[in-house]
C-alpha atoms as one frame of an Amber mdcrd trajectory, in Angstrom:
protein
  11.821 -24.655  -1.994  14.320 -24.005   0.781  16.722 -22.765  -1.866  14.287
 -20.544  -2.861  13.426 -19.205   0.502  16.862 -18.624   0.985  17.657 -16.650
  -1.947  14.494 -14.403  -0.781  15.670 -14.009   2.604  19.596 -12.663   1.461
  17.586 -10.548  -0.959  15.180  -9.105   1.287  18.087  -8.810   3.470  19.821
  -6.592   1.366  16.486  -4.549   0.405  16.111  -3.497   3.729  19.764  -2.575
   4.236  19.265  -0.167   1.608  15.937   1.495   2.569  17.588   1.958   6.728
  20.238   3.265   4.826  18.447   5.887   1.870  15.991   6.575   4.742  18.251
   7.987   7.438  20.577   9.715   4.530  17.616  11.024   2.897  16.307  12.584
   6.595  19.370  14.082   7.631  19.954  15.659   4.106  16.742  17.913   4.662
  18.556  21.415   5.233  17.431  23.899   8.160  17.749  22.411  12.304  14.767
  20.121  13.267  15.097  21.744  16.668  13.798  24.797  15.369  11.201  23.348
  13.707   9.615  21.464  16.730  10.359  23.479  19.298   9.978  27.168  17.436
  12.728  29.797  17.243  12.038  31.429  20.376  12.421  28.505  22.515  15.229
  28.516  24.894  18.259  27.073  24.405  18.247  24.481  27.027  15.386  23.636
  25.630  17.098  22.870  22.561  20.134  21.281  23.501  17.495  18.735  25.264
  15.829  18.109  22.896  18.735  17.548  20.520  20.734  14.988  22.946  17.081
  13.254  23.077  16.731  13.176  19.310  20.622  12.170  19.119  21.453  14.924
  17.044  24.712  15.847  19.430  26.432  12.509  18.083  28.530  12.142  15.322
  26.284  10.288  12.615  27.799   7.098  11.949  26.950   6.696  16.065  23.191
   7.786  14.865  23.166   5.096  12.465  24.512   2.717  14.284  21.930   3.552
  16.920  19.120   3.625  14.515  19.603  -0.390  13.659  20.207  -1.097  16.940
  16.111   0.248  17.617  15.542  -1.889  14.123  16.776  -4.831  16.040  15.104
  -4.130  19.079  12.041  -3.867  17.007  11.002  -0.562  19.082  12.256   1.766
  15.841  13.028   4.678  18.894  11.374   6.140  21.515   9.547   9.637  21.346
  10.979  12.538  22.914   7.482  14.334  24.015   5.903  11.137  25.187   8.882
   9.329  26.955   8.530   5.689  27.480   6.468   5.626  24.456   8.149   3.734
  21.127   7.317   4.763  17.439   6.172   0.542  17.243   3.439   1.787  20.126
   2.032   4.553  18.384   2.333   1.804  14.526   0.776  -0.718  16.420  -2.375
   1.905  17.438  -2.872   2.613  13.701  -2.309  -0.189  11.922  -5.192  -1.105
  12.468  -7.362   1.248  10.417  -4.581   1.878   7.647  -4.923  -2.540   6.980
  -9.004  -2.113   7.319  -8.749   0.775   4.402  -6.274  -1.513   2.168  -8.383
  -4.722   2.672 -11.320  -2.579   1.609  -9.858  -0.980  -0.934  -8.495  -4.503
  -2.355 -11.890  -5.888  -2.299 -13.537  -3.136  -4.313 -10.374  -3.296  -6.549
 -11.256  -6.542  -7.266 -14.892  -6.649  -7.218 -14.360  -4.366 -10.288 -11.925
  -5.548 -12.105 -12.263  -9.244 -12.313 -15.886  -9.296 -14.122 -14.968  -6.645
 -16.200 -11.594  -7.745 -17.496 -13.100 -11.193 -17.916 -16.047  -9.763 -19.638
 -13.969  -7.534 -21.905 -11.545 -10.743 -22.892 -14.821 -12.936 -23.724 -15.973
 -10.106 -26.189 -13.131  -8.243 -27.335 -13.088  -5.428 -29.222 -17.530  -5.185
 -28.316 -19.046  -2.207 -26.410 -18.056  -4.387 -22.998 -14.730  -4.135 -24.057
 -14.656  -0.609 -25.095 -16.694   0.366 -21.780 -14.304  -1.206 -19.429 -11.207
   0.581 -21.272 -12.902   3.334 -20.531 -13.412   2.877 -16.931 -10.066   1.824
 -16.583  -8.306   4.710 -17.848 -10.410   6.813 -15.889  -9.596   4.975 -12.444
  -6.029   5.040 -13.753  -5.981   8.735 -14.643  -8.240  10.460 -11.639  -5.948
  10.869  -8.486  -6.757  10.348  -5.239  -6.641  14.387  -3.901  -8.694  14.935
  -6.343 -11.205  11.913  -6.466 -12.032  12.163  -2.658 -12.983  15.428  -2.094
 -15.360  15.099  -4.949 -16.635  12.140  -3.308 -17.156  14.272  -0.172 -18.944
  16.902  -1.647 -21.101  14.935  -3.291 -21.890  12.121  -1.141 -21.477  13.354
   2.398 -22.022  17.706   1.738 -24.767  17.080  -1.009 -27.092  14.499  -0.644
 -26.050  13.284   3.009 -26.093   9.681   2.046 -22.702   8.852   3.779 -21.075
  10.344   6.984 -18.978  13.465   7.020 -15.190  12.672   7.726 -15.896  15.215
  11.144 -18.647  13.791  12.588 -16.801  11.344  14.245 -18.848   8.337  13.024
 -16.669   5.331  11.946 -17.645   1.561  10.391 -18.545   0.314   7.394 -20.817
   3.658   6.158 -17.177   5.701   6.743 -15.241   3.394   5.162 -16.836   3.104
   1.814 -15.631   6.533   0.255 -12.052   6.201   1.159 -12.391   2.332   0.152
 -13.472   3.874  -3.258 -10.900   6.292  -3.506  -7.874   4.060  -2.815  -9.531
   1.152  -4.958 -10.390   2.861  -8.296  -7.127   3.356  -9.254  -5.568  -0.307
  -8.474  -9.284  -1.460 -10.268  -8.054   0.344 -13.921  -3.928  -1.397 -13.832
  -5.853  -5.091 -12.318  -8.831  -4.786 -15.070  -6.272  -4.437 -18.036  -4.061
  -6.877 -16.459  -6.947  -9.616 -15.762  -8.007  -8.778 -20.217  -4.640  -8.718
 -21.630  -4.141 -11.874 -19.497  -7.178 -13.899 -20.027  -7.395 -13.069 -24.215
  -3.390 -14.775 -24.230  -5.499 -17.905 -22.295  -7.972 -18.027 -24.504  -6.330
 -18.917 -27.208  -4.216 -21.747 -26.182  -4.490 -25.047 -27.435  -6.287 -26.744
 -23.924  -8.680 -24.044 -23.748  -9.927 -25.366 -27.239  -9.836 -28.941 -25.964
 -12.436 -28.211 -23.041 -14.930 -26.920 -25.648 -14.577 -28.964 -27.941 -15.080
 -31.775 -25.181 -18.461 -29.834 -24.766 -18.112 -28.472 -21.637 -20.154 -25.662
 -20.497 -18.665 -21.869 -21.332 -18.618 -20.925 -17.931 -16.793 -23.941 -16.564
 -14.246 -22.944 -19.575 -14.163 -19.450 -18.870 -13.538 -19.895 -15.273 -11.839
 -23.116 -14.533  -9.547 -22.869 -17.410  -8.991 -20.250 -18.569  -8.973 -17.808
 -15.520  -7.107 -19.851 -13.415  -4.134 -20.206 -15.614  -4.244 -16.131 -16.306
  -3.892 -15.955 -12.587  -0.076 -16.041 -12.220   0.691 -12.322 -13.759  -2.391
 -10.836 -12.155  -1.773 -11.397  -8.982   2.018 -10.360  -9.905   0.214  -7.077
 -10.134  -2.012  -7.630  -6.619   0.680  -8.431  -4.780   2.504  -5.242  -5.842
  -0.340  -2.423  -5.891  -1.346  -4.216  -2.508   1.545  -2.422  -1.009   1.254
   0.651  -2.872  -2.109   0.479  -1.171  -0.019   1.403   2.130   1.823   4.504
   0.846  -1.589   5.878  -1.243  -3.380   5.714   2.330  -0.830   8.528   3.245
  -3.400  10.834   1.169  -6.730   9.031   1.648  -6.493   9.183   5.051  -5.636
  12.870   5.332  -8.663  13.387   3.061 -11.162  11.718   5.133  -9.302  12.464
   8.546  -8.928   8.756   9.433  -6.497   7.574  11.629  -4.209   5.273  10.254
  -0.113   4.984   9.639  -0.797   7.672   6.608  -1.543  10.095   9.304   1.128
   9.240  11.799   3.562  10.031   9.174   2.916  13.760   7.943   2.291  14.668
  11.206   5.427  13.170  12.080   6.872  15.042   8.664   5.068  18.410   9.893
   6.592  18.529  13.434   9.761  17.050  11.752   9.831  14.408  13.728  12.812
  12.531  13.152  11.614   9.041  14.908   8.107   9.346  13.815   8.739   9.367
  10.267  11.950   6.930  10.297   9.884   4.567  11.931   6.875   5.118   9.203
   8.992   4.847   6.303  10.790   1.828   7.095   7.502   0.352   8.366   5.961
   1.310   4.313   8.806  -0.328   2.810   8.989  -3.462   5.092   5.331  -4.155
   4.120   6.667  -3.345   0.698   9.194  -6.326   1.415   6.674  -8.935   2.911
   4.256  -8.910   0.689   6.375  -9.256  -2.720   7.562 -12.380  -0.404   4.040
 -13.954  -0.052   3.467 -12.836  -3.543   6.476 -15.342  -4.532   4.786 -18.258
  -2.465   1.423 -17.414  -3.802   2.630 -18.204  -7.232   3.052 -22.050  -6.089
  -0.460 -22.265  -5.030  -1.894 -20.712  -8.197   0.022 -22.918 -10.783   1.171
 -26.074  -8.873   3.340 -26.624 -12.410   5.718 -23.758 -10.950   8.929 -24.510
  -9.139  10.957 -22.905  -6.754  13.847 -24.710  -7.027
């Protein structure tokens, strides 16, 4: 085990190496002057020189990336130029909050669909359950989210008023639902198929056919059994569309006008903000990081017959 952990933590090391890296390179390589862009061409040019030396622009750019690791260490990820003494960890840590209550939601729906379904369509395969879930699967799989929420808003919220309009500033459960939906229908298709390719491979093994034939009752074999063992590649496939969750909220949340880490970041990329969305980015793709690590440990508690070591 504390091999294990080990060999994760050089990895993860190295991961994140690479995304500080791609993400500053990747920034920088976007051509025209971010000083025009936030300030506006007709702003003058002290104006812009302060705003550059603020934004560190002025330095050579190996002292920029040097400087940009120092605010990873620091764990502040840089401080904004139009609020001063405000970080870009200040403004994360006032909308994390809603972007984790939309992926939590959106995980539960996810689930809440696709576990009786895929189960269902493994127990009769090849029946109109089977054939009816493939269907709703490839349709949460195919519809994207751009598209998928505004149809939700029209005809929830604009048509028969059963669910609160993104503008009218009402938030809790009632506003959560239809971005929930949104973000969760597609993860719901990839976990359904995953849970029924899964579970028929179960199924079929040798101690599934023991505990019936010791006369135990289907359920108890369905569930127990069967769907315990299928567990290990399915929540291979949780643990990674849980992060994706993170990056699709990016839309959702535009869509609905939440406020979340999705928002933060394209308004950050729509005043160019240099910090904002450096700060975003590598706080996506450190989730990205964590949660692949838990999905590791998770396997352990699943299947107590895996080892780490």
């Amino acid at each position: 085990m504390g091999r294990f952990l080990l060999r994760r933590l050089f990895s993860s090391i190295f991961v994140i190496l690479g995304v500080v890296t791609l993400v500053f390179v990747a920034i920088r390589a976007v051509p025209g002057d971010p000083i025009a862009s936030i300030l506006g061409e007709q702003a003058l040019d002290v104006d812009k020189e302060a705003m550059r030396q603020c934004l560190g622009l002025d330095k050579p750019l190996w002292t920029q990336y040097f400087e940009l690791w120092g605010t990873v260490f620091n764990g502040t990820l840089g401080e904004l130029c139009d609020e001063r003494g405000v970080t870009v960890m200040d403004k994360l840590v006032h909308t994390i909050g809603p972007t984790m209550e939309l992926a939590g939601a959106s995980l539960l729906i996810a689930i809440l669909i696709a576990f009786p379904l895929g189960i269902l369509a493994a127990v009769r395969p090849y029946s109109f359950w089977d054939n009816s879930s493939a269907v709703v699967a490839l349709l949460g799989i195919s519809i994207p989210n751009f598209w998928l929420g505004p149809m939700l808003l029209i005809l929830f919220s604009l048509s028969l008023q059963a669910l609160p309009n993104p503008g009218s500033g009402v938030f809790g459960l009632s506003a959560l639902i239809l971005p929930a939906f949104t973000l969760g229908s597609g993860m719901s298709g990839k976990l359904m198929r995953m849970v029924r390719s899964s579970m028929l491979e179960v199924l079929n093994q040798d101690f599934v056919r023991t505990a019936r034939a010791k006369g135990l009752p289907r359920h108890v074999v369905i569930v127990k059994h069967a769907f315990r063992n299928a567990l290990v590649p399915v929540v291979t496939v949780l643990g990674l569309q849980f992060g994706a969750l993170l990056s699709g909220a990016i839309i959702v949340e535009k869509v609905f006008a939440r406020p979340g880490v999705g928002t933060l970041l394209l308004d950050g990329i729509e005043a160019r903000n240099y910090v904002i969305v450096q700060g975003c980015v590598l706080f996506i793709s450190m989730a990205y990081v964590v949660v692949n690590f838990l999905t590791d440990l998770l396997y352990g508690v699943v299947d107590p017959r895996i080892r780490y070591d």
